[in-house]
N, C-alpha and C positions, 0 to 999 in steps of 0.2 A: 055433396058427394065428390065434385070435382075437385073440393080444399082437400078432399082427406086424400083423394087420390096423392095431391101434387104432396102432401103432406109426407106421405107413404115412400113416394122416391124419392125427397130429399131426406130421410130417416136412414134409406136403404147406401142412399149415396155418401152418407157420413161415417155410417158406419163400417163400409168400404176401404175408405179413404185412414177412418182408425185404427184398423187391421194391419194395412197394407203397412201402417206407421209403426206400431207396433211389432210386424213383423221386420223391418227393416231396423229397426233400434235394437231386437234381439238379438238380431245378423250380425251391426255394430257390434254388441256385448261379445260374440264369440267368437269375435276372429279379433277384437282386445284382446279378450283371456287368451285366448293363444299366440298372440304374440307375446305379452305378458310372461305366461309360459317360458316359451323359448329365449326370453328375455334370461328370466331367474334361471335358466338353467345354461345359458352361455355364464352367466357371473358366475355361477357358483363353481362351471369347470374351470373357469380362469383362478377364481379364490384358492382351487384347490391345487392347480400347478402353480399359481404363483406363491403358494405355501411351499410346496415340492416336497412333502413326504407324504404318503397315503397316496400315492399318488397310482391310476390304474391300469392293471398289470395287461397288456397283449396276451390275447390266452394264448395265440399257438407258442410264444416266447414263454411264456409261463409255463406250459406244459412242456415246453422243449428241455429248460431248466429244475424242473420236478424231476421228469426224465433222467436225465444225468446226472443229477447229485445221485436219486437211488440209484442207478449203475454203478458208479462210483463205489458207493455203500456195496455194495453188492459184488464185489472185488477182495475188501477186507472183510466180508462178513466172517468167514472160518477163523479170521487171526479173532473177532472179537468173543465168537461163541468160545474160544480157547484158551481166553485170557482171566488172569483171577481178577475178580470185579468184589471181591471180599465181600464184608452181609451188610455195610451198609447202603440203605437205598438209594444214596448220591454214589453210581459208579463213578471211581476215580482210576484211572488203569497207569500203568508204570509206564516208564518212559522208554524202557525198553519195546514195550509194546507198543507204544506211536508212532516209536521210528522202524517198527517192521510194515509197520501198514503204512507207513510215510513213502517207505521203498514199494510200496506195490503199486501204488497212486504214481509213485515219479515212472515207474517203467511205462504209464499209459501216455506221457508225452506232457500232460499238462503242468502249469505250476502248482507247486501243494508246500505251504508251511505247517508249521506245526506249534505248539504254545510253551515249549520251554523258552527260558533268555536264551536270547543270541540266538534262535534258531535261524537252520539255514530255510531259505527256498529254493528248493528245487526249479531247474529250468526257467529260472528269473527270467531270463532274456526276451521269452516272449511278454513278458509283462512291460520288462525295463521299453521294450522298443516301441510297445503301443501307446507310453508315456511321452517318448519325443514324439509318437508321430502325433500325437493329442498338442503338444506345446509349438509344433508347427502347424494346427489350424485342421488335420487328416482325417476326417471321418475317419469311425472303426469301432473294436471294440478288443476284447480280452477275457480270458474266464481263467480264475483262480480256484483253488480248492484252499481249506484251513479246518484243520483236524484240532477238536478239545480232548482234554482231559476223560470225558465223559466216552468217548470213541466216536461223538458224532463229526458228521461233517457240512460244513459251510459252502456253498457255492456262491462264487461273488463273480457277476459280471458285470465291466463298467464299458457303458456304453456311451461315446464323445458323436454328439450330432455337428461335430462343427461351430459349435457355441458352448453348449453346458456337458457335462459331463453328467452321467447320472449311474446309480447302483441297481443292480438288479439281483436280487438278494434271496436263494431257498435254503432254506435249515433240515438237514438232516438229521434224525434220534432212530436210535433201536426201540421197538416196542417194546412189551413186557414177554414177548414172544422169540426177541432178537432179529426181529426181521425190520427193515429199513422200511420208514415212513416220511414225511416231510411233518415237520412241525410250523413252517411258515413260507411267506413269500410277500415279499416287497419290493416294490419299486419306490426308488427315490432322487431324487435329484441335489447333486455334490455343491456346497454352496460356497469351497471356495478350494481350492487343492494346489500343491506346488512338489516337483520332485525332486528331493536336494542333492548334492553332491555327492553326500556319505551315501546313498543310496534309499533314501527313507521316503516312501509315498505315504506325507501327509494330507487328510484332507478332513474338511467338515460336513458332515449331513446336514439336509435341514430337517428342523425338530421343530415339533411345536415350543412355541414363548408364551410369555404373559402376555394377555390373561388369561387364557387359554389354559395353563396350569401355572399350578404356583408355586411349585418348586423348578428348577433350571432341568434341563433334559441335556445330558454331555451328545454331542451327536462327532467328538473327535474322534481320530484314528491314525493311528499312526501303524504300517508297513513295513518292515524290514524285505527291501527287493533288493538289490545287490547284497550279497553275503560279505560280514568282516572275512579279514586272512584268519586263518587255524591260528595262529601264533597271537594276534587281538583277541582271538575268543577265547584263546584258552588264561592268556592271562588277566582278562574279564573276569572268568570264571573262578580264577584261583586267587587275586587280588582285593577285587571289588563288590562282586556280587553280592557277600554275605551280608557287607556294612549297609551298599546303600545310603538312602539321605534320609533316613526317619530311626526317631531312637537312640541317634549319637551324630557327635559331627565331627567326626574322623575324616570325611571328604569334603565336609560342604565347610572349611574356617581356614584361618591360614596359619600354619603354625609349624614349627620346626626343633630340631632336637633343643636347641637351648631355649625353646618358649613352646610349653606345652601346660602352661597353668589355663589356659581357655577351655581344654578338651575337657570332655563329658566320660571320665572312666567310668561312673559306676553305670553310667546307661550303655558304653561300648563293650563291659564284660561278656554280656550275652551273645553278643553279636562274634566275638574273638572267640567264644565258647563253642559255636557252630562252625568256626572255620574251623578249630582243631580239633574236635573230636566228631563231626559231621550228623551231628543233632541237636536237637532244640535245649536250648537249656531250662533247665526243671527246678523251677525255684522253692518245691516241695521237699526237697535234698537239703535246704539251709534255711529253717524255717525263722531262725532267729538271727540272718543275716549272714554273708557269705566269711568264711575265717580269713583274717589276713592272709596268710603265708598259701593260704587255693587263689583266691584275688591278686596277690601283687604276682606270684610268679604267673599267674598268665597273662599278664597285665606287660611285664619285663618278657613274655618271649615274643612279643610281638611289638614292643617300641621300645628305644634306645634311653630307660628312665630309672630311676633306684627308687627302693622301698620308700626313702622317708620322702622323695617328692610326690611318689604316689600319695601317699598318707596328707600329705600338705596340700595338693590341690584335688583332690578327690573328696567326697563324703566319706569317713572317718568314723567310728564309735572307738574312741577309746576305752571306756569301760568294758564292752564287752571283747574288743580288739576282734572287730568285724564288719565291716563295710555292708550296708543297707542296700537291698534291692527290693524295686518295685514295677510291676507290666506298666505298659502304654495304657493311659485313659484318660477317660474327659479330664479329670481333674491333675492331670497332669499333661497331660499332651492336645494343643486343637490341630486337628489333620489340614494340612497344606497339600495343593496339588503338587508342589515341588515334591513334597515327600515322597511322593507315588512313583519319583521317577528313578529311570534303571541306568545304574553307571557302564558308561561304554567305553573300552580303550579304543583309542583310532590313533595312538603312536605309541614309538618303543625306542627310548636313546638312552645307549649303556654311556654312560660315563667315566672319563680317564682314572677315577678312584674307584670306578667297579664299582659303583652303584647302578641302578638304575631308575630312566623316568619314565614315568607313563602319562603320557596325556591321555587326560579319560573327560565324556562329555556325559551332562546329564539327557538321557531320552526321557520326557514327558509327554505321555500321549492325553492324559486329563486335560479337558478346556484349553491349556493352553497349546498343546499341537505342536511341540518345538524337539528339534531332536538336537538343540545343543542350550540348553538350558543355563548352564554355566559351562563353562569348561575350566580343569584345575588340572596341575601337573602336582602328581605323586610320585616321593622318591623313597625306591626300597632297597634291599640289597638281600639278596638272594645266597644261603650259606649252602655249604656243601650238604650237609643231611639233607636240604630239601626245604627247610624251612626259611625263614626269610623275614626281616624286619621294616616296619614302617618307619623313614627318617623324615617325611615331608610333605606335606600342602602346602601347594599355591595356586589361589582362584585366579584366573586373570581378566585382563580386561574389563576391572570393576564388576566380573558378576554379581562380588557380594553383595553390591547395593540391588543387586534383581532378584534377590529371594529374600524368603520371612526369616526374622530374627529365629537364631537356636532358642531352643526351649527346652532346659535344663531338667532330664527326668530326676534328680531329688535335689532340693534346693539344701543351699550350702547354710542356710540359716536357721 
């Protein structure tokens, strides 16, 4: 009786001591997993600022930013409910109409651009200065406005901690009702930014990479903060803007009145067709090729060249005596981001025979983020009707070797 007894407490003593062990390895197990836990959940906010896009948003900064873009909205609503938005469902509103809501937006003090070329921005300065004070090391920040096509509007605030610069980003759209909603909000962090001379606040977002997705995410952007002179814009506008670098290489080759067998007429007609009559050209009109004598004269009112060298270095149908046109496509055209870019004039020298030159830069905000892409001097001369002739390209400083070969819309063979 006395074995069972002693037998009894040391059963009761073991299994005490199993408990106590058991309960103490549990204990261990839980305050692992939590730290564990707090582990995985320090990496993965680090994973996700050191990505720096998705990155998350301050609500009272978020809501502060919701806030004022609809205000904002909410200032032009009346110009949008009274605008014709025509019956397709992608509104697209005139230009006239973004530059009245551009003027109501500028009278509130803020920056505000707007998405034609060469657009101005209003009240750049507070932008342009927040940019030195960012390249001198200044904490701060800046809010922009940027009006589309569609009548929404962007609110973009970049905010510089003294090290990185980062985007703070809400999208404003009209409902289906006309009243002002946000469509989104992000915050992101700028992964590398520089602001040039000519006025251009370049910068890159960060995006996600491979392998993460498998196509490239452009996260460039390119700015226009200091506005060109009236006198650069306008002869942007009336010069350059139509050609462009995709489609003919009227600006992007070097060539001059007595060497013009390189150019691309039959792909430059379309583009010369929109500078002078101010629409698109309609290749429905000439279904079996454009007639000579509509092709060479407008071919001759806008470069210093006669009929038969049109004919000689252009594509040709003799039989029919009608020059071949064809649109931009895969199998004839592969898109380049040079293409994408917008010619800018940033000089203007008359010369002693009364021509003139214009130094014009290529802006490319695609991938590559550059707002002097090549730069090339073009010489025209400017006639009294109004009208005015191309005598001259010259790329300099070896650009040509920094863009893609021309690619010929109808080959000569």
């Amino acid at each position: 009786m006395r074995k069972l007894s002693l037998f009894l407490v040391l059963f009761c003593m073991m299994f005490l001591c199993a408990c106590q062990n058991l309960n103490s390895s549990n204990k261990s197990n839980v305050e692992t997993e939590d730290n564990f836990s707090d582990t995985v959940a320090e990496i993965n906010e680090n994973d996700v600022y050191e990505k720096g896009y998705d990155l998350p948003v301050d609500e009272k900064a978020g809501k502060l930013a919701e806030e004022e873009c609809e205000e904002i909205m909410g200032k032009i609503e009346e110009v949008y409910k009274k605008a014709d938005k025509g019956i397709a469902s992608n509104v697209v509103l005139s230009d006239e109409t973004i530059l009245q809501m551009k003027e109501i937006i500028k009278a509130t003090g803020n920056p505000i651009t707007s998405p034609e070329p060469y657009a101005v921005m209003e009240n750049y300065k507070k932008l342009e200065d927040f940019l030195y004070a960012c390249m001198n090391g200044e904490k701060g920040s800046a809010v922009i406005y940027e009006l589309n096509y569609s009548g929404g509007v962007s609110r973009k605030e970049y905010i510089f901690d003294g090290t990185d610069l980062y985007l703070l980003a809400a999208g404003g759209i009209w409902n289906r009702n006309n009243q002002p909603s946000i469509s989104y909000l992000s915050y992101t962090r700028i992964k590398q930014w520089e602001y040039t001379e000519k006025g251009w606040f370049c910068y890159e977002l960060c995006v996600p990479e491979y392998p993460e997705v498998t196509e490239m995410v452009d996260g460039s952007c390119l700015i226009r903060v200091r506005p060109m002179t009236e006198e650069q814009r306008a002869m942007s506008v009336r010069c350059v803007l139509e050609l462009g670098y995709q489609g003919n290489n009227l600006l992007c080759s070097n060539w001059d009145a007595t060497h013009m067998e390189e150019l691309d007429f039959n792909g430059m007609y379309e583009y010369l067709y929109a500078m002078k009559y101010g629409k698109t050209f309609n290749a429905e009109d000439y279904p079996n090729g454009i007639p000579r004598d509509v092709f060479e004269n407008l071919i001759m009112e806008y470069l210093p060249i006669t009929e038969g060298q049109i004919r000689e270095y252009g594509v040709f149908d003799e039989e029919s005596q009608t020059y071949p046109w064809t649109r931009l496509g895969c199998t004839n055209y592969s898109p380049t981001y040079f293409g994408t870019s917008l010619p800018e004039v940033i000089g203007i020298r008359e010369n002693e025979d009364g021509t003139v030159t214009l130094t014009v830069e290529a802006v490319c905000e695609m991938v590559v983020c550059d707002d002097e892409v090549i730069t090339h001097e073009l010489t025209v001369r400017f006639l009294e009707d109004g009208s005015f002739q191309y005598l001259g390209n010259r790329i300099l400083k070896d650009g040509i070797e920094n863009i893609p070969d021309y690619q010929y819309r109808i080959s000569k063979e």
